[in-house]
C-alpha positions as CSV (number, residue, x, y, z in Angstrom):
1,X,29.7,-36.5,-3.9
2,X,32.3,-34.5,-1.3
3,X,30.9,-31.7,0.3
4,X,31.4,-28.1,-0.4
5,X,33.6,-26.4,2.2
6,X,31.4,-24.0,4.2
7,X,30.6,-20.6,2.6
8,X,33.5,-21.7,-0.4
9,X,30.8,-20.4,-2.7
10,X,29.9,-17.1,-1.2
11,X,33.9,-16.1,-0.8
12,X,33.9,-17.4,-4.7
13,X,31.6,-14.5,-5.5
14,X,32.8,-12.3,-3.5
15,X,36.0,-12.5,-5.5
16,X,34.6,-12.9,-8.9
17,X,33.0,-9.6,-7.9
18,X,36.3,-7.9,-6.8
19,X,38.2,-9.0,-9.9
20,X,35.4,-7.4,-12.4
21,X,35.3,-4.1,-10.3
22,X,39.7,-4.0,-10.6
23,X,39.6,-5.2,-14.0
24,X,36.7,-2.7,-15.2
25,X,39.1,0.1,-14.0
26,X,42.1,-0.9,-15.7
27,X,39.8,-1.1,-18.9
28,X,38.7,2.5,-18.1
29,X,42.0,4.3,-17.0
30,X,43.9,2.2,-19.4
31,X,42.7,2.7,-22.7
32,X,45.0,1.7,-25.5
33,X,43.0,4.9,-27.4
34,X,43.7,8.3,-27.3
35,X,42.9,12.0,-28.6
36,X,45.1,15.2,-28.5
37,X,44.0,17.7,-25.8
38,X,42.5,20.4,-26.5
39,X,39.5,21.3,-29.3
40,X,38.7,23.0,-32.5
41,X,37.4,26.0,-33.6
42,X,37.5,25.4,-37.7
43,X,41.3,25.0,-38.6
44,X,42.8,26.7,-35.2
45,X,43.4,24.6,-32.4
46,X,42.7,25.7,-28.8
47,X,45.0,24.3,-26.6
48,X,43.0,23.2,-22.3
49,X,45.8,21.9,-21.1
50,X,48.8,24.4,-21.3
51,X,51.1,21.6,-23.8
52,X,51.6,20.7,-27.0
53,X,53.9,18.0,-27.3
54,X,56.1,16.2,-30.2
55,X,53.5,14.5,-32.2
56,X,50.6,15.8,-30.6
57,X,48.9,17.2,-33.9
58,X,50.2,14.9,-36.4
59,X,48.3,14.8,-39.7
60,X,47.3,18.2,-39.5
61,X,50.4,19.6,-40.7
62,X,49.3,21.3,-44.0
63,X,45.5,22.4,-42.3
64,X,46.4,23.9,-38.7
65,X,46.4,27.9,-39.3
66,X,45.8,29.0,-35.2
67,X,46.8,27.7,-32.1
68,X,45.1,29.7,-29.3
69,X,45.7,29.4,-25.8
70,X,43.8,30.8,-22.5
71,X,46.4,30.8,-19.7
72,X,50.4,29.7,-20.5
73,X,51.4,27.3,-23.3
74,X,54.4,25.0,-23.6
75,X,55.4,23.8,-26.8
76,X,58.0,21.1,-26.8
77,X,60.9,20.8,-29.3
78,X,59.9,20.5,-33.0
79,X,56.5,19.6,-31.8
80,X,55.0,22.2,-34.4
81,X,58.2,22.1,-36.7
82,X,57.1,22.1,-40.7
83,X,53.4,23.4,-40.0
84,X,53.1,24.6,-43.6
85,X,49.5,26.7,-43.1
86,X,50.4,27.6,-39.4
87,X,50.0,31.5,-39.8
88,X,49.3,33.0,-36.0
89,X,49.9,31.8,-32.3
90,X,48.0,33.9,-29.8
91,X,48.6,33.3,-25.7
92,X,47.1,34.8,-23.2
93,X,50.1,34.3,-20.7
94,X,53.9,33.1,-20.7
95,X,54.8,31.3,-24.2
96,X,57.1,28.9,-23.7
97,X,59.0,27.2,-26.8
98,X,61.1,24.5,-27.2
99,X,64.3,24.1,-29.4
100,X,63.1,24.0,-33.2
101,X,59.5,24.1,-32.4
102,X,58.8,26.3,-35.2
103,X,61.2,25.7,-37.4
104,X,60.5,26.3,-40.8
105,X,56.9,27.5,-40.5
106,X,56.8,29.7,-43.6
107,X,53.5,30.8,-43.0
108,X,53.9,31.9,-40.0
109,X,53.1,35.7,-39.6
110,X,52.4,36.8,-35.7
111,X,53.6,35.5,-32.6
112,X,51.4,36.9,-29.7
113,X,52.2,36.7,-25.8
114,X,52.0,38.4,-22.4
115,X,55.8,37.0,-22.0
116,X,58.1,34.5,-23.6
117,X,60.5,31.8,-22.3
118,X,63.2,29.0,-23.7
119,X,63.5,30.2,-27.3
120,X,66.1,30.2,-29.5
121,X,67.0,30.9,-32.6
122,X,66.8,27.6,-33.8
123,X,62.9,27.7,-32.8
124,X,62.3,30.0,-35.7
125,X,64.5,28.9,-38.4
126,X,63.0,29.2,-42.2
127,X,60.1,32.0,-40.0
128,X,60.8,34.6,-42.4
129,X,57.4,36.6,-42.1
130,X,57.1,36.6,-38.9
131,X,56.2,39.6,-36.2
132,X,56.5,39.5,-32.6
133,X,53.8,41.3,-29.8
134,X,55.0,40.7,-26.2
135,X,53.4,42.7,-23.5
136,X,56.5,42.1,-21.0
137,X,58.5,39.4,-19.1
138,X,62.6,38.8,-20.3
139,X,62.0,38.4,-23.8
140,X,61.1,41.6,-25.7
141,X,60.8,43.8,-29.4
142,X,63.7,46.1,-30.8
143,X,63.6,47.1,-34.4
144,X,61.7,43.9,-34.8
145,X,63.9,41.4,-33.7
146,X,63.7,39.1,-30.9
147,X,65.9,40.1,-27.5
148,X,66.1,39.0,-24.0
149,X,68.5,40.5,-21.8
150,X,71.3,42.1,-23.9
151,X,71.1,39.0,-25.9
152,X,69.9,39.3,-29.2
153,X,67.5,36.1,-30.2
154,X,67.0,36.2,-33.8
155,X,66.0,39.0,-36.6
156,X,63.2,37.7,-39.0
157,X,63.8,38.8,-43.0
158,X,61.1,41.3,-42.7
159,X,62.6,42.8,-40.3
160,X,65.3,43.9,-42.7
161,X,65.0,47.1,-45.1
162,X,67.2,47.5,-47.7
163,X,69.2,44.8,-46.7
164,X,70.2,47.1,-43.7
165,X,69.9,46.3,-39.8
166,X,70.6,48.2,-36.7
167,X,71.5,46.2,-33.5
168,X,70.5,47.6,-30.3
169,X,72.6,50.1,-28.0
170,X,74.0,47.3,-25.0
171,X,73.8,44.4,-26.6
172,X,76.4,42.0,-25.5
173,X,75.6,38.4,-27.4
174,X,74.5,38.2,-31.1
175,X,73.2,34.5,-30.7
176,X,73.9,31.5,-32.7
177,X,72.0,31.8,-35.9
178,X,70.6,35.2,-35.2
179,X,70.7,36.9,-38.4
180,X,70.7,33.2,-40.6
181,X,67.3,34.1,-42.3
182,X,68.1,37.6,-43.1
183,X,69.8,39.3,-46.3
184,X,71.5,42.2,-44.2
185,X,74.4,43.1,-46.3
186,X,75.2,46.6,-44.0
187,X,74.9,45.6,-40.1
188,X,75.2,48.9,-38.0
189,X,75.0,49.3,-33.9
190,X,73.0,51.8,-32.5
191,X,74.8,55.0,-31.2
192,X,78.1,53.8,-32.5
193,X,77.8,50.8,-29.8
194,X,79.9,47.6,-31.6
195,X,82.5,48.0,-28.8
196,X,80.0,46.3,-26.6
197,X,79.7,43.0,-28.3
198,X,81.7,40.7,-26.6
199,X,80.2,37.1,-28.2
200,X,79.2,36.3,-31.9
201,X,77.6,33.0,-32.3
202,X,77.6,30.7,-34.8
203,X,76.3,31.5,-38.5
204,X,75.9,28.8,-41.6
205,X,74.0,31.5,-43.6
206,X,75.7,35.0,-42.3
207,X,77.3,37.2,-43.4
208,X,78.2,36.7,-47.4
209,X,81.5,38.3,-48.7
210,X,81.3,42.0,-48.9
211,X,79.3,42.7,-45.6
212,X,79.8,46.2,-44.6
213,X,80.0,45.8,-40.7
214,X,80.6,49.6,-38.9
215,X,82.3,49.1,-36.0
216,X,82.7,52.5,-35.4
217,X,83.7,52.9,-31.6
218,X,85.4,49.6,-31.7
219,X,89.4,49.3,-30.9
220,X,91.2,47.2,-33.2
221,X,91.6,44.5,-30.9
222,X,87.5,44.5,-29.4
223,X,85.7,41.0,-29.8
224,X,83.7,42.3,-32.8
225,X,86.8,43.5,-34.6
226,X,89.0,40.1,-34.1
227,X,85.9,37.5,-35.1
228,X,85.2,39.2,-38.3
229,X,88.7,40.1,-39.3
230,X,89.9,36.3,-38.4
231,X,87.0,34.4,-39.7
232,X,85.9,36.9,-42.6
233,X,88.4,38.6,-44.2
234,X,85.9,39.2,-47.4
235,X,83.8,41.4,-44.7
236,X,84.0,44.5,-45.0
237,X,84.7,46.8,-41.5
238,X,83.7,50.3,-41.9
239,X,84.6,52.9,-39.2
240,X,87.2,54.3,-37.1
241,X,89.5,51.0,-38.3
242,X,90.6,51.6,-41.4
243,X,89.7,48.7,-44.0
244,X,92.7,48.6,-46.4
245,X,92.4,46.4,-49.9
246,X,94.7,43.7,-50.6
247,X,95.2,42.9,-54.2
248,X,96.4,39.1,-54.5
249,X,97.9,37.9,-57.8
250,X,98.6,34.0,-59.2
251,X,101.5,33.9,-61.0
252,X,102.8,31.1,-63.2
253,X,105.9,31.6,-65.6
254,X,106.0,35.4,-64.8
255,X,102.1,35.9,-66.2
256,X,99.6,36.8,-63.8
257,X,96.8,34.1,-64.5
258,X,94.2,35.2,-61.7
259,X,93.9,38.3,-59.5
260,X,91.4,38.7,-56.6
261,X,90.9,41.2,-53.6
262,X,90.8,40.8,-49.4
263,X,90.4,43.2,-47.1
264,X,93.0,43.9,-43.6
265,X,91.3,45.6,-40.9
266,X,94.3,48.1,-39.5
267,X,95.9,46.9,-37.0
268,X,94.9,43.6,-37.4
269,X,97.4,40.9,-38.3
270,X,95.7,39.1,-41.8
271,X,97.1,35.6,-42.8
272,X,95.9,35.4,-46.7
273,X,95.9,31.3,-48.1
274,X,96.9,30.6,-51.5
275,X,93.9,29.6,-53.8
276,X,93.7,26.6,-55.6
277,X,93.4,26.0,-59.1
278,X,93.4,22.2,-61.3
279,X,96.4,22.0,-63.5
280,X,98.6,24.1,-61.7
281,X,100.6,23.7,-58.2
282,X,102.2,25.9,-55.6
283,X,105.9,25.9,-56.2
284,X,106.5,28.9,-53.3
285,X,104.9,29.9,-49.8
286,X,101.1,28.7,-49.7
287,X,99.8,31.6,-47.1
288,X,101.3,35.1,-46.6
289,X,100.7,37.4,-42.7
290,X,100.1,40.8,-43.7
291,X,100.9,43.1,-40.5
292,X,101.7,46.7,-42.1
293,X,99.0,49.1,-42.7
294,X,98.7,50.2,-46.2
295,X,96.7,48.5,-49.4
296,X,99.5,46.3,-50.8
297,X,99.9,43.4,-53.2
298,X,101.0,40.2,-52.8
299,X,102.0,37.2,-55.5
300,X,101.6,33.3,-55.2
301,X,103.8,31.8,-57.8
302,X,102.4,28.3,-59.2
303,X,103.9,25.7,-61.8
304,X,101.9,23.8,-64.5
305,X,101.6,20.7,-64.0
306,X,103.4,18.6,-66.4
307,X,100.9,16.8,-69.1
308,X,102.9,13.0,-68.9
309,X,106.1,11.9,-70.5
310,X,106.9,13.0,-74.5
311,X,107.0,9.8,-76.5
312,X,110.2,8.8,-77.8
313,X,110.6,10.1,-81.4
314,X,107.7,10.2,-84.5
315,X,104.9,7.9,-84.8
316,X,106.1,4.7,-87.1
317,X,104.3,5.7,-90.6
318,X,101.2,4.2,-91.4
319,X,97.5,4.9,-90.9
320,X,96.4,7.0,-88.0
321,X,94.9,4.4,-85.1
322,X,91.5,5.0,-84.5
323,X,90.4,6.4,-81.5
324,X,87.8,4.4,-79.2
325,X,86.1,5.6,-76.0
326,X,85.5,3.5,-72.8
327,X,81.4,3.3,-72.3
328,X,80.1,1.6,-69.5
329,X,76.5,0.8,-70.3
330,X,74.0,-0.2,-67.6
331,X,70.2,-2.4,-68.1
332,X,68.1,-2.3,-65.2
333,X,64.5,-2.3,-64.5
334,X,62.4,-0.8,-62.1
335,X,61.6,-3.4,-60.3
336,X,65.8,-3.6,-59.7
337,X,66.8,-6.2,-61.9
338,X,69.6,-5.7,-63.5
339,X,70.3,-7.0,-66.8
340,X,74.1,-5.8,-67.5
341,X,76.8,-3.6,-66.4
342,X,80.0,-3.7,-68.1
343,X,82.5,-0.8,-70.0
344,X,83.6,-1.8,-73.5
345,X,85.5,0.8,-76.4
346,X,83.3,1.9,-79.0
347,X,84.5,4.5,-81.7
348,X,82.9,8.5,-81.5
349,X,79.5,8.5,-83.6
350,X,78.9,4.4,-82.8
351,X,75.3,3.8,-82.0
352,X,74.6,2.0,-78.3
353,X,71.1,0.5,-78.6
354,X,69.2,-1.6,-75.7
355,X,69.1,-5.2,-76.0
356,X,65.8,-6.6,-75.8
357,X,64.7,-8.6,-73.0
358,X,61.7,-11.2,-72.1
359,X,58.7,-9.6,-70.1
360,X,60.5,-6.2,-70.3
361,X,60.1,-3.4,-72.5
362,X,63.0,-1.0,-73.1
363,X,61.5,2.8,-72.0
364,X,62.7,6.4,-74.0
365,X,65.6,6.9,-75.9
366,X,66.1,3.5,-76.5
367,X,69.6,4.4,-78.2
368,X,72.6,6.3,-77.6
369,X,75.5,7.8,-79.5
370,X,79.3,7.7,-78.8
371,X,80.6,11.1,-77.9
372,X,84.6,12.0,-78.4
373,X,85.0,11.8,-74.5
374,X,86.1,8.9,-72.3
375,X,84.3,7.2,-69.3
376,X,81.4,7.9,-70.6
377,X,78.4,5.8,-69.2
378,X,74.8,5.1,-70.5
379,X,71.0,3.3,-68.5
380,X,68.9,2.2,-70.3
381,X,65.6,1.8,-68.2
382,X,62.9,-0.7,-68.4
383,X,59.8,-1.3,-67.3
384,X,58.4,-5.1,-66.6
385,X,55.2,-5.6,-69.1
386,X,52.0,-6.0,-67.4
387,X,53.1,-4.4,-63.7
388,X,50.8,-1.7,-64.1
389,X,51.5,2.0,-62.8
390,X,51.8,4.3,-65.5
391,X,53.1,4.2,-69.0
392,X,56.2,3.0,-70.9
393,X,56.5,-0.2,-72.0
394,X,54.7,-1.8,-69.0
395,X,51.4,-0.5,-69.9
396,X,48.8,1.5,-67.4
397,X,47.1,0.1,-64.6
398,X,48.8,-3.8,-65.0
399,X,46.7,-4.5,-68.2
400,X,49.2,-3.6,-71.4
401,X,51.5,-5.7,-72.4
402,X,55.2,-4.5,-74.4
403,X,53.1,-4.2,-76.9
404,X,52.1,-0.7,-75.4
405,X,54.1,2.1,-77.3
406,X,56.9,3.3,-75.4
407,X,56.7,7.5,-74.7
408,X,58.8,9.9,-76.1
409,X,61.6,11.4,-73.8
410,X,60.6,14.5,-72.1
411,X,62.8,17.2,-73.8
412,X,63.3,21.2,-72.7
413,X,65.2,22.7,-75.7
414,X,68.4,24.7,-74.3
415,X,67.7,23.3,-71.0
416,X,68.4,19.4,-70.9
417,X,70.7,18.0,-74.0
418,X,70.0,14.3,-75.4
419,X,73.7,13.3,-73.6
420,X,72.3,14.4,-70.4
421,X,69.3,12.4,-70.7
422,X,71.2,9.6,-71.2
423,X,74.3,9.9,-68.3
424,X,73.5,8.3,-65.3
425,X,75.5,10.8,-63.6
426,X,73.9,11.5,-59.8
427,X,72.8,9.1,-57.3
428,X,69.9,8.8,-54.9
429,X,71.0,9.2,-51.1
430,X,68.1,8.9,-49.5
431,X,64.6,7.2,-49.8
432,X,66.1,4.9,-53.0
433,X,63.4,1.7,-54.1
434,X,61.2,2.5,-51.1
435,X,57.8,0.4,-51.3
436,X,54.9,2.3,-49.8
437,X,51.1,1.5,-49.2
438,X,48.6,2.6,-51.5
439,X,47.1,5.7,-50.2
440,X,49.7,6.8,-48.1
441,X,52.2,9.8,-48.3
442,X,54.3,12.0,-48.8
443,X,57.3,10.5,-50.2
444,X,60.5,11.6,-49.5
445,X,63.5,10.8,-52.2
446,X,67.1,12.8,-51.8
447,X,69.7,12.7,-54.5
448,X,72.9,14.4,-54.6
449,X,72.8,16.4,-57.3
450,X,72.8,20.2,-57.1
451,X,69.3,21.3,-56.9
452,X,70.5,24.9,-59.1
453,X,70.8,21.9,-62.1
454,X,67.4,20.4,-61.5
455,X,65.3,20.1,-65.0
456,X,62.5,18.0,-63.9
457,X,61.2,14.8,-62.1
458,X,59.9,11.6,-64.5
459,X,57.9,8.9,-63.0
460,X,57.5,6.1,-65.7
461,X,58.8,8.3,-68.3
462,X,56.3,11.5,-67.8
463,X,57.0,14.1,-66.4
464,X,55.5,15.0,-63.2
465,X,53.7,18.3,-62.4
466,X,55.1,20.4,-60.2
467,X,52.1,21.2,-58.1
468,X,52.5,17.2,-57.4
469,X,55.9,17.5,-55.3
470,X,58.0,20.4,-53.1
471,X,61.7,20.9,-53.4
472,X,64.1,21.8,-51.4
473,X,67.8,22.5,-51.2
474,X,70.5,19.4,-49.5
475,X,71.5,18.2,-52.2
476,X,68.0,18.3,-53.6
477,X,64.4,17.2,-51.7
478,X,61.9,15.9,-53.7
479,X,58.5,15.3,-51.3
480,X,55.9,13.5,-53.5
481,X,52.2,15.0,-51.8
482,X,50.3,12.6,-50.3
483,X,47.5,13.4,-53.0
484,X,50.0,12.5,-56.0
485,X,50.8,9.1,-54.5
486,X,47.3,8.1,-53.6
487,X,47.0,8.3,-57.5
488,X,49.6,6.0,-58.4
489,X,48.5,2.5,-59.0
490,X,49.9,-0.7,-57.4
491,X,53.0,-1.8,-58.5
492,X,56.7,-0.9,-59.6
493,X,57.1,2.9,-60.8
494,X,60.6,4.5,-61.9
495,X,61.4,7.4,-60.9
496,X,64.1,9.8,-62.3
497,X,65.4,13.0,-61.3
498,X,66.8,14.7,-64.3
499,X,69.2,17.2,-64.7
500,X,70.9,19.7,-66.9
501,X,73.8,17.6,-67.2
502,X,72.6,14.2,-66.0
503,X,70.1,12.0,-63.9
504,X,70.0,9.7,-61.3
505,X,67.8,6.6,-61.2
506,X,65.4,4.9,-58.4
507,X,62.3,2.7,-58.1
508,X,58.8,3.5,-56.2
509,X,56.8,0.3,-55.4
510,X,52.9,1.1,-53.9
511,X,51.7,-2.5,-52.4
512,X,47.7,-3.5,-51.4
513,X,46.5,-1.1,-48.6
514,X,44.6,1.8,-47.9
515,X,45.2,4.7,-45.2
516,X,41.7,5.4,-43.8
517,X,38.5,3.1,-43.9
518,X,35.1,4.1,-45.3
519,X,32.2,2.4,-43.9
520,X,28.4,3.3,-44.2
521,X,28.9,6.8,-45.4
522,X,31.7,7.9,-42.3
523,X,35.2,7.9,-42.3
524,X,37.2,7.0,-38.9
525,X,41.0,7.7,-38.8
526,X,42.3,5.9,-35.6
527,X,45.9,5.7,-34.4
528,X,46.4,3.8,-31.4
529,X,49.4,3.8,-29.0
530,X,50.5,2.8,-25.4
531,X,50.3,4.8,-22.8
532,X,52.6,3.9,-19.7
533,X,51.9,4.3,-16.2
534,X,53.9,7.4,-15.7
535,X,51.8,8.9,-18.7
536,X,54.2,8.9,-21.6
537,X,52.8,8.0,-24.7
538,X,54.7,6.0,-27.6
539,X,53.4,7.9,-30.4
540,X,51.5,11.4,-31.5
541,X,47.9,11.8,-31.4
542,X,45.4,11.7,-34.2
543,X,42.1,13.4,-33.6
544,X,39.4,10.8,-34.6
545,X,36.9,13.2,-36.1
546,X,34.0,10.2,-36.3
547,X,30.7,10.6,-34.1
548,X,30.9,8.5,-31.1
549,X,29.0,5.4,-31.4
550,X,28.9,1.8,-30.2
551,X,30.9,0.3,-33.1
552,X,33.5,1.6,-30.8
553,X,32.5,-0.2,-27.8
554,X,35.4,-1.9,-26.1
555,X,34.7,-6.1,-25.6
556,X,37.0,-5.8,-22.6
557,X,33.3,-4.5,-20.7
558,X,31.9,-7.7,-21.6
559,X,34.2,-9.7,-19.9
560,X,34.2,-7.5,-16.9
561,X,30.1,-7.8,-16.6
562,X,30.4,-11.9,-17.2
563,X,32.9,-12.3,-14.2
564,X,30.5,-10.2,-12.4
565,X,27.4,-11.8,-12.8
566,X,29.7,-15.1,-12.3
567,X,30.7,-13.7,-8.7
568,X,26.6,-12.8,-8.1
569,X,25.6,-16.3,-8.9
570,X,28.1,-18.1,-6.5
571,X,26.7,-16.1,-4.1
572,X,23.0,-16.7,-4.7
573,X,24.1,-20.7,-5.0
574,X,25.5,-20.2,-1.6
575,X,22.6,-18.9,-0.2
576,X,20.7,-21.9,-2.0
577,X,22.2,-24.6,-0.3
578,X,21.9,-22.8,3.3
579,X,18.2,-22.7,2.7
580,X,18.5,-26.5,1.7
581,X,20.5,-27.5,4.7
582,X,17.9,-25.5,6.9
583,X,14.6,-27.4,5.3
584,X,16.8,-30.3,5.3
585,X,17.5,-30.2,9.6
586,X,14.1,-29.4,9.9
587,X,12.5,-32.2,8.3
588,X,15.1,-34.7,10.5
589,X,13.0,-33.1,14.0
590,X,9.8,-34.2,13.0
């Protein structure tokens, strides 16, 4: 047997050591699991560390009411963005927000700070209740609304009475969106000071038509005077300008057929645009400039447009043609197949009914009737027997079978008629056949129809409470809770957003899963993430709110241990043989 180098075994060990030392380190510093800063005192977070970044407190959206802080806070862009509880932030130092950071925080009621830094309006879009305290720095209180500088920041809705706000003597900037969550109707300056507004940001809410603005102290030619004039005639100027009415009148064969009203702030040139109207077209000058001084009226003369070419001469004699109607009628189910799609002519007062199909069952109204109206169209929904997940044809929870009896349409007398129930009119632009776990949530769908013609939401034909979902405006937001769809069951569900004079159609499939794990008696919700050397993290913090205990004890210590007791042996082995080799020379002298 060849012969060890000498001491091979001792620098063995002494590496084996080293690496379980290094290694043991990088197990430590570079845990794959994480927990957002700061702790808890019941539902208000108390921020150590000064920061609260993007993703930072996800999941806690609906509970978090507080966020305290003992020393300055940052808080990054959106990172507290649709907090729906969130009702006070208290800091004792400088606050400092990002872009949108509160945006849409409802609840929110009092800001509170020694001093303020980085916000915009944008940070407290959708804020409507909320009250400012800040005990100095740039950024301070007038009349309630938000200033730094001669800038003004933004004016809350409660700030408003009577739909009436006075801006602040000096004030130079009304920011972009400023005034976006108000109702002001009559925006004044205080002491007569509109001459010293020199910029007026951007507004997507601000000001509707018939503002009153006074801009008394204003020249006709100030900032304030030219932005409102140019970009909103229907705004009303009161002051030392005189606002003069301009009576416009569309004309078609000598009959007026429409009048409305502008207004011309004096001496300011007013360009006035033609309206439009269907069936008619502009036969003279489509936009008029208005320069003198005086309430006047003005005329836009149209033509009607011409309904086609007159047939040459009578009908032949003979019986009068019937009339038929193009009808496009649609199948599908909700787990997408699509059974037909095609337009034939049917006569007014036909009947449409769904053709039967194997392993699906044909869900409420099952039948339609032929209107006196063409392009008409018709969907008949089905559900696949035996899928489980609610009612209507495919039976509940996956055991009924089409021999389940189908529910009746959900009707609102005067609100949704039998035609609209049956027009698949809108479409779904966002969040259309989305599968999600079991257990998870919200849900998110989007359709484009207006949400002042919403009825109500069916999932498998019933209709859905509406303590179950939130709306919101763009075209219209449906957000299933998170509760709601833990209750669904596994499978394909349809979904249909109904209106007053249509619907749009979608699937909703919930596949095998769950979004926490119980075991003994203690539930552990864990998200891990990667964090980099430079300290960025990949994705928001959970709080795990489970007792510490050895379940969670990371094997990578194991390892570390095993090389180390490796590296100790190959010393102690070293030292062996030495001994050996010592008793060994001995024993050759005698």
């Amino acid at each position: 047997m060849a012969k060890m180098k000498k001491g091979f075994l001792k620098k063995l060990g002494c590496i084996l050591i080293s690496a379980s030392i290094i290694l043991t380190g990088f197990t430590f510093f570079g845990s794959t699991t994480s927990e957002a800063e700061g702790t808890w005192e019941g539902s208000t977070y108390v921020v150590t560390d000064g920061h609260i970044e993007l993703g930072e407190l996800m999941g806690y959206e609906d509970t978090l009411t507080g966020v305290t802080c003992d020393g300055n806070l940052t808080i990054d862009d959106s990172a507290l963005s649709g907090f729906n509880s969130l009702s006070t932030i208290k800091v004792n130092g400088n606050l400092n927000l990002g872009h949108s950071s509160l945006k849409g925080d409802e609840a929110l009621s009092s800001v509170s700070c020694e001093s303020m830094s980085g916000a915009d309006a944008t940070t407290f879009l959708g804020c409507t209740n909320i009250a400012f305290s800040i005990s100095g720095g740039d950024y301070y209180i007038h009349n309630k609304g938000l200033y730094t500088g001669t800038k003004l920041i933004y004016v809350p809705s409660k700030a408003v009475s009577d739909n009436k706000y006075i801006i602040k003597e000096g004030t130079t900037v009304i920011g972009d969106y400023a005034l976006d969550d108000t109702s002001i109707t009559n925006l004044s300056f205080q002491n007569n000071s509109a001459s010293s507004i020199q910029t007026i940001g951007t507004h997507e809410k601000w000001p509707t038509d018939g503002t009153h603005i006074n801009i008394t102290g204003a020249g006709p030619t100030s900032p304030i005077v030219e932005y409102f004039s140019h970009n909103y005639p229907n705004v009303i100027l009161d002051g030392a300008s005189t606002t003069y009415t301009i009576t416009v009148n569309a004309v078609c064969d000598g009959t007026t057929f429409d009048t409305y009203t502008t207004f011309k702030t004096e001496g300011i040139e007013l360009t006035v645009n033609a309206k439009s109207y269907d069936g008619y077209t502009i036969s003279g000058d489509s936009s008029k400039v208005i320069t003198a001084d005086a309430d006047d009226t003005i005329s836009f003369t149209y033509t009607k447009d011409s309904p086609g070419p007159t047939p040459p001469g009578p009908e032949p004699p003979g019986p009068t043609p019937t009339t038929k109607y193009n009808v496009t009628v649609v199948e599908q189910a909700a787990d997408g197949t699509v059974f037909k799609n095609e337009t034939n002519q049917y006569e007014a007062g036909a009947t449409i009914s769904a053709t039967p199909h194997d392993g699906y069952t044909a869900q409420a109204p099952t039948t339609y009737t032929v209107v006196a109206a063409d392009n008409q169209s018709v969907t008949f929904t089905y559900t696949k027997n035996g899928s489980g997940g609610g009612t209507g044809g495919g039976g509940s929870g996956g055991g009924s079978s089409s021999e389940s009896s189908t529910p009746a349409p959900v009707v609102k007398p005067g609100t949704v008629s039998a035609e609209a129930q049956t027009t698949n009119k809108y479409h779904i632009t966002e969040g259309a056949n989305q599968t999600v776990v079991a257990g998870s949530g919200p849900v998110r769908i989007v359709c484009d129809g207006p949400v002042d013609k919403f009825a109500y939401l069916l999932i498998d034909g019933n209709e859905v409470d509406k303590a179950n979902y939130t709306m919101e405006s763009g075209s219209t937001i449906i957000t299933l809770t998170k509760e709601y769809v833990a209750n669904l069951a596994n499978g394909d569900h349809a979904v249909q957003f109904q209106y007053t004079d249509g619907y749009a159609f979608t699937t909703l499939k919930i596949t095998g899963g769950t979004a926490a794990t119980t075991t003994a008696g203690k539930t552990t919700t864990t998200v891990t993430y990667k964090v980099s050397s430079d300290g960025s993290i990949s994705s928001g913090h959970t709080q795990d709110s489970t007792p510490k205990t050895a379940d969670g004890f990371d094997n990578r210590y194991l390892l570390c241990l095993a090389i180390f007791l490796l590296g100790a042996g190959a010393i102690l082995f070293s030292r062996q043989k030495k001994l050996e080799a010592i008793l060994e020379s001995q024993r050759d002298e005698y």
